[in-house]
Structure formats: structure tokens, C-alpha cells
N, C-alpha and C positions, 0 to 999 in steps of 0.2 A: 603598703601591705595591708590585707586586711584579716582579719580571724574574726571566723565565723564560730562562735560559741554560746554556751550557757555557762553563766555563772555560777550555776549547781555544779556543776560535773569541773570534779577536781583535775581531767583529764585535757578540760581547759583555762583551769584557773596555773597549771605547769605554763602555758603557752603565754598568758600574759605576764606571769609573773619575771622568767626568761624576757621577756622582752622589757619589761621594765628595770629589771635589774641592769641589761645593758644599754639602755635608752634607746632602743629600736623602734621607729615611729610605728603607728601601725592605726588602722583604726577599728575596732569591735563593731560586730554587729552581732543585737543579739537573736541566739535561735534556740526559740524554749522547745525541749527535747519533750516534756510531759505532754504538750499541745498538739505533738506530731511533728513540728515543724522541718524536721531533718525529712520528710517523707513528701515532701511537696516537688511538683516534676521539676520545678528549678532546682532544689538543692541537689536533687538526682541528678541532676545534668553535673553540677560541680562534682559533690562526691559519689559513684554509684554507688557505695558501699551505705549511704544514711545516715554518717558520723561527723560528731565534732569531737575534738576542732576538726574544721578545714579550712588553712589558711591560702590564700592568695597572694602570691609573691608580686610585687613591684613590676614585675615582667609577664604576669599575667598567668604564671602558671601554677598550679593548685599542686598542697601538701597534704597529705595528711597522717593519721596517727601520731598521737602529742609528743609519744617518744623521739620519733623520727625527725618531728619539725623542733623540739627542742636541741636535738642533737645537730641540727642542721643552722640552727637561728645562732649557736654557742659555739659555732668550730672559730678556731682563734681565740676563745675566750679565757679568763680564768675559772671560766666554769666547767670544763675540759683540762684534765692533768694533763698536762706535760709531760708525765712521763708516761712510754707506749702502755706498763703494765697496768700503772696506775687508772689510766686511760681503759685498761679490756677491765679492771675491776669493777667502775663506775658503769660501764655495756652490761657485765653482769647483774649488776644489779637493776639495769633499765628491763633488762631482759625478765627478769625475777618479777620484777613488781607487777607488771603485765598478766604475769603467769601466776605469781601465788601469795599477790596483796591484793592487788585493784578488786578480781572476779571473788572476794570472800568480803571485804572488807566496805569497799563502794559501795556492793551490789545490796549489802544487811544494810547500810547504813540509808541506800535508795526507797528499799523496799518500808522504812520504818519511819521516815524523814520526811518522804515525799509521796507515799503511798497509802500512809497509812496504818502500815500493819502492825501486827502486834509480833513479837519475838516469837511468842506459840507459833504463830502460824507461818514461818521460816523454814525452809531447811534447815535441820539443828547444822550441819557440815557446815554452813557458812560461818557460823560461831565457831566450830570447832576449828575449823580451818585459818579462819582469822585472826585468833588468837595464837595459831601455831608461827605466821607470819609473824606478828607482833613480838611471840619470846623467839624469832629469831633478829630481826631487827633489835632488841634487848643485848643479846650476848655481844653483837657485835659494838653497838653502842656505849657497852661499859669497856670497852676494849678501846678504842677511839672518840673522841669526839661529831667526826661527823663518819659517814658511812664507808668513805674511801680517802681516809687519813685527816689530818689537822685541819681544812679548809675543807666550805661547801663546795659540791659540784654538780652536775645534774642531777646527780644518783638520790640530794636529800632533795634537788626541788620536784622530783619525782614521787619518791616516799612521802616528802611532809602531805601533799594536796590531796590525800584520802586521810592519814594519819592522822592528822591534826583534828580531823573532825568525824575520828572513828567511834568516839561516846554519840554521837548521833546514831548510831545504828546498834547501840546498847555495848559497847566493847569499854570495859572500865580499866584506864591510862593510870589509875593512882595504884593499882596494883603493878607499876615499871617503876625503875628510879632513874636511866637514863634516855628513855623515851621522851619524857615531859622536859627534861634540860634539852636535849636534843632538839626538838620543836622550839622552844622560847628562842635559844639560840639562832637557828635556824631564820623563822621568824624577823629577829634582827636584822639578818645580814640582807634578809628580801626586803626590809620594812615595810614589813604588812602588822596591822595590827593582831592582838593576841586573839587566835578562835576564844568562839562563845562555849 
């Protein structure tokens, strides 16, 4: 298998971490997203959409959007509950983050990390909004351990891969109390070392 990413973009750092967590060979290539590189006719030919990830299955045939090929690289796994509900809550939430973490939360954290810019010069909504993500990801987090009951599942290795390095796009974590255990924990169970 091969995944095609940057290791900026937390939308493929979900894709390898998935795959290391259940030892699924794979090999990275990487494709810097700031240099264009997703825009060149070959990667067009793989993804026409311009995005990573895009992985390459063992059989030659191309995946994309991280939720989908993580959901696809984890069926049989215990990163998938077991049980059906449990199961649509963890989609819920894949669904959610896409829609109203990633496009607040990434995109400040893009624009200030990798670009440049200063906070003034942001759409304020992306702060606003990112923070609304954040105290809901909170309520649920002091309720539960991880996002859909006692054990990770996709749902946190989806959230953590912007989360974790949301104070890069100015979003301050020490105003949470189950956010930052949530991530350490988390962290753990991926064994990746602690964000900077």
C-alpha cells in the first residue's frame, strides 16, 4: 500500500497513525501540499480532486478522504466498536469533524503555522468556531474518557490529528480539563510522542 501525504496535514498523519497502530505495511510518499505538489498532472491522474491522503491499495486501486480510508484500513478492528450503535456514534463523530473541527480548527492553525499569518488577519469565525468545536468536544470528554465510551476508536484518532496541535493556530487547551488528558491518553495508546 502506499499513502501519499504531508506530514503537516493531520488529515494524513490519521492515515498513518491507523496504519501503525495496526501494523499495516504501507510505504509513504511524501507530497508537500505548500509547494503545489497535490496539483501536478500525475497526482491529478491519481486523485482528480488534488488531495491527500491518497492511498494506493496493494491491488492498485486509489482511496481517498482520510475518513473513508481510515474507516476502510480499521473494519475488523478494535478501533471500530462492536457494537452497531456504538459503531453509528464513532461515524458521527467522523462525520462532525470534517464538518465543524477540521474547516475551523486546521485551517487557523494552517493559516498561522504555515503561512504566516497573524490572528488579526483571520476570519475572526474561525476562532469562534473552533472554540465552539473544542467546548463541545469538552462536555463530552468529561462525560467519557474517550469520544465513544471507555476505549479509543476512530472517532479520537480523527479528533486528536488537528486537536492536539490546535495552540498552533492560537486556540489555548489549558483553558479544557478533559481535552489535554484526553490527548496524553490518547497519544499513549497510538504511541506517538507528546505534541510540542
Amino acid at each position: 500500500m502506499k499513502i501519499y501525504g504531508d506530514r503537516i496535514s493531520g488529515n494524513c498523519l490519521k492515515v498513518k497513525w491507523v496504519c501503525d497502530r495496526l501494523a499495516l505495511p504501507y510505504t509513504w510518499i511524501d507530497i508537500d501540499v505548500v509547494k503545489g505538489e497535490t496539483r501536478t498532472a500525475d497526482f491529478l491522474a491519481l486523485n482528480p480532486a488534488g488531495q491527500v491522503p491518497t492511498v494506493v491499495l496493494d491491488d492498485g486501486r486509489p482511496l481517498t478522504q482520510s475518513n473513508a480510508i481510515i474507516r476502510y484500513l480499521a473494519r475488523g478492528s478494535d478501533l471500530i466498536p462492536a457494537d452497531a450503535y456504538a459503531a453509528a456514534q464513532m461515524d458521527a463523530w467522523l462525520f462532525w469533524e470534517q464538518y465543524s473541527h477540521e474547516p475551523y480548527i486546521a485551517v487557523r492553525r494552517f493559516h498561522m503555522a504555515y503561512l504566516g499569518k497573524s490572528a488579526d488577519a483571520l476570519d475572526p469565525k474561525l476562532e469562534t468556531r473552533g472554540y465552539a468545536a473544542l467546548d463541545h468536544m469538552e462536555r463530552q470528554l468529561g462525560a467519557t474518557p474517550y469520544l465513544v465510551g471507555d476505549t479509543l476508536s476512530l472517532a479520537d484518532v480523527a479528533l486528536l490529528a488537528y486537536t492536539r496541535f490546535a495552540h498552533e493556530g492560537g486556540f489555548d487547551l489549558s483553558r479544557y480539563a478533559a481535552i489535554p488528558r484526553w490527548i496524553a491518553a490518547a497519544e499513549r495508546v497510538l504511541g506517538l510522542p507528546p505534541a510540542r
